[in-house]
C-alpha positions in Angstrom: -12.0 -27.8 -30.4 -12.0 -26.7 -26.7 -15.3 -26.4 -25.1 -15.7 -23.2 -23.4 -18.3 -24.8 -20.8 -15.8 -26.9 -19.1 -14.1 -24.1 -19.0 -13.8 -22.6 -14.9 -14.3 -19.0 -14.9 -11.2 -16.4 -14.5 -11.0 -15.9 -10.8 -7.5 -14.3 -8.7 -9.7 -14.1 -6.0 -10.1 -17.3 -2.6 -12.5 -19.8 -4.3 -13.6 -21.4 -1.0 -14.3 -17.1 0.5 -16.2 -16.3 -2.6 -18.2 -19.5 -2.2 -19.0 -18.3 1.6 -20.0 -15.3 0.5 -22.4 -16.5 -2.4 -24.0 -18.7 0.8 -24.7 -15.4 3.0 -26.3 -13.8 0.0 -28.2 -16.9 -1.0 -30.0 -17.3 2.1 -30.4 -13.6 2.2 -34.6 -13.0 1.7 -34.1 -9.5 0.6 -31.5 -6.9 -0.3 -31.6 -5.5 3.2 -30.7 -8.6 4.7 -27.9 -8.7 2.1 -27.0 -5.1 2.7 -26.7 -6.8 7.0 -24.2 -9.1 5.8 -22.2 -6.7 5.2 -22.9 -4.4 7.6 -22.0 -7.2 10.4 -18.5 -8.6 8.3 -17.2 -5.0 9.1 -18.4 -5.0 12.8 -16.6 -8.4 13.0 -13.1 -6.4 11.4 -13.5 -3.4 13.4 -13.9 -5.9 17.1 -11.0 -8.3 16.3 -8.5 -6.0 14.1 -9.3 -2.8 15.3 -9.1 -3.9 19.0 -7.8 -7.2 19.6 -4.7 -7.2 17.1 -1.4 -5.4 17.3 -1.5 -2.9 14.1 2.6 -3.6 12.5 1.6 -1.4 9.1 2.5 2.1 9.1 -0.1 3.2 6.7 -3.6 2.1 9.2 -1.5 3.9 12.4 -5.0 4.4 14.8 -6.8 7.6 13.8 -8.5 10.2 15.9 -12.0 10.3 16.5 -11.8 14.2 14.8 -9.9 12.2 11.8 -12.7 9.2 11.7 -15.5 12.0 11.8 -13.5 14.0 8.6 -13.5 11.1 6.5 -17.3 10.4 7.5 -18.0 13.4 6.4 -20.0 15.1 2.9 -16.5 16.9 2.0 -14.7 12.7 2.2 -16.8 11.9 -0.8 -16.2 14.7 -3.4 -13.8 15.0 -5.9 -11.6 18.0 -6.6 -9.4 16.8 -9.8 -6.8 19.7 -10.3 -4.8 22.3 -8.0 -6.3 24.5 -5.3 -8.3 28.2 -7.1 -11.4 27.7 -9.4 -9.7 28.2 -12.5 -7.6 25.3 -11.8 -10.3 22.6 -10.8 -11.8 20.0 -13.1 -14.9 20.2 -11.1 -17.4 22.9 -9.9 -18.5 23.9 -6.4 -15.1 23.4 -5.1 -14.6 26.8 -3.4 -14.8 25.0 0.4 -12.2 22.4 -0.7 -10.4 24.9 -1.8 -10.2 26.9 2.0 -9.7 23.4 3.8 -6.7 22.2 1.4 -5.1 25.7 1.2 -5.6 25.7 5.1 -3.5 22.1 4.9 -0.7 22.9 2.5 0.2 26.3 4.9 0.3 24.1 7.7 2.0 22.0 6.3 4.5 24.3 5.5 4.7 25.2 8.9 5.4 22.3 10.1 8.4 21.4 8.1 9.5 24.8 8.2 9.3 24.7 3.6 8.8 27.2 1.0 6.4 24.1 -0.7 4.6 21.5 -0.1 1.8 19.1 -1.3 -0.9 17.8 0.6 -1.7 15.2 -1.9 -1.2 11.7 -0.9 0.5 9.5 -2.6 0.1 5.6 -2.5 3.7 3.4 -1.7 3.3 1.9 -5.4 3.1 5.7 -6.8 6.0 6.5 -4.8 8.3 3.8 -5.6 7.3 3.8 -9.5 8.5 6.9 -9.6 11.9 6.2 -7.7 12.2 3.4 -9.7 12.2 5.0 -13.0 14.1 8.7 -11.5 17.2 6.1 -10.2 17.3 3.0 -12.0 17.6 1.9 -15.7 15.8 -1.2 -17.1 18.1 -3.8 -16.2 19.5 -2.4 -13.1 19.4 -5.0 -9.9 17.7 -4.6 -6.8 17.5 -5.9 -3.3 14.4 -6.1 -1.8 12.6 -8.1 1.0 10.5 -11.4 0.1 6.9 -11.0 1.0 6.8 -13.3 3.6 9.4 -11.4 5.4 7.5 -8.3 5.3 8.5 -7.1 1.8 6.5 -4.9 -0.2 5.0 -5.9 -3.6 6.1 -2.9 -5.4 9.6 -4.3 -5.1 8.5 -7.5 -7.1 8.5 -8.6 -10.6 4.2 -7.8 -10.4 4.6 -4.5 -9.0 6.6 -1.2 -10.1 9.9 -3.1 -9.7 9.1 -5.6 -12.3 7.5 -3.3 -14.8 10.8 -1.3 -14.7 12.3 -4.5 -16.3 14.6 -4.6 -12.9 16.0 -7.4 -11.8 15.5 -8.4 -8.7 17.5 -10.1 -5.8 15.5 -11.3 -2.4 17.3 -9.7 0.9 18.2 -13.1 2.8 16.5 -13.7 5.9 16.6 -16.4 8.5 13.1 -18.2 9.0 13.1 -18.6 12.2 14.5 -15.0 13.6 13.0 -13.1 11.0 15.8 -11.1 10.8 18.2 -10.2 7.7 21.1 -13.4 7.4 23.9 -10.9 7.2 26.5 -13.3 6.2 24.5 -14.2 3.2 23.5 -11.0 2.6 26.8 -9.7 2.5 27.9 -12.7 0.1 25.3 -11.6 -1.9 25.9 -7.6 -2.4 29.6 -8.6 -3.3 28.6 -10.9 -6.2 26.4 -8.0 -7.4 28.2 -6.2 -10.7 25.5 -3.5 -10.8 24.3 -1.2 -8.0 22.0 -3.3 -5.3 19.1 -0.3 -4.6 16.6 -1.1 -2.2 15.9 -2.8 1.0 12.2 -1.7 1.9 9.8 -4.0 4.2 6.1 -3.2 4.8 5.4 -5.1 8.1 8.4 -5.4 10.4 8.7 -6.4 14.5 12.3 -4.7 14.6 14.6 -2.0 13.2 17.1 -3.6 10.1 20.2 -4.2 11.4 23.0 -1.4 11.6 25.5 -3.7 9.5 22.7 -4.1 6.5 22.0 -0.9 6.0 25.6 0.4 5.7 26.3 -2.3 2.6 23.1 -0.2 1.1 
């Protein structure tokens, strides 16, 4: 019979961080010092990321200080479930969100000169779940970049990719250029019986090359 106290708790998370972290709050002598912990980690994140390191991830391009103040402010924490017009909301006391996203969907419309448009954001694994499934069949083979090459983890067999049931191929890449092996990539895509689809990388220090892009 197993003995469950020998057993080490279910953790995905760094062991070694966590245990920091349970150090800071331990010597902690009240909730307010805990609460100072925290308040210091993100001063040390916004000195060394937010000024000292060169931002390659397109999502956390630098704000304005007009777009910093919006998402300070009362309307950034309130929830507006449904479409724009009171009839259509989930929640009450909406009619403000209502003027400031009908005031974003027109301009957005103006901007890319459409007849619709959505101001709702959608998240990369949103967006590629839904390719997935609108352009592939379960089975289908992809292409994508490896994670250490700046690859995306929708493309992999834990993210929409995977749950897709799509096989999955890694893009080659040489480890010391970090750029696409061409030759081997080319190999590759001709040994492929079924349609190679994607070629998407999250982090990247220069364009994909001309010839890789044309065998996709």
């Amino acid at each position: 019979m197993l003995n469950t106290a020998d057993r080490k708790p279910f953790e995905v998370h760094d062991h070694d961080i966590l245990k920091n972290a349970r150090n800071i709050l331990d010597q902690a002598d009240s909730a307010r010092e805990m609460a100072d912990a925290v308040l210091k980690a993100v001063q040390r994140n916004e000195e060394w990321r937010g000024k000292r390191c060169i931002n390659l991830l397109a999502p956390e391009a630098p704000t304005s200080p007009t777009v910093r103040r919006l998402l300070a402010s009362e309307i950034g924490i309130r929830a507006a479930e449904g479409h724009i017009g009171r009839v259509n909301r989930w929640f009450a006391g909406t009619q403000y969100i209502d003027e400031v996203e009908s005031l974003c969907v027109e301009l957005l419309k103006r901007a890319f000169r459409c007849q619709y448009a959505d101001h709702r954001l959608m998240g990369s694994m949103l967006g590629n779940m839904t390719v997935f499934h609108a352009m592939t069949r379960p089975g289908d083979t992809i292409m994508a970049a490896p994670q250490p090459f700046g690859g995306h983890s929708s493309n992999r067999l834990d993210g929409p990719a995977g749950t897709r049931g799509l096989k999955i191929v890694d893009i080659p890449f040489d480890p010391r250029d970090l750029d696409v092996d061409l030759d081997a990539f080319a190999a590759i895509v001709r040994r492929q019986s079924d349609r190679p689809g994607v070629h998407r990388q999250n982090t990247v220090s220069r364009p994909t090359p001309r010839r890789c892009r044309s065998f996709l």
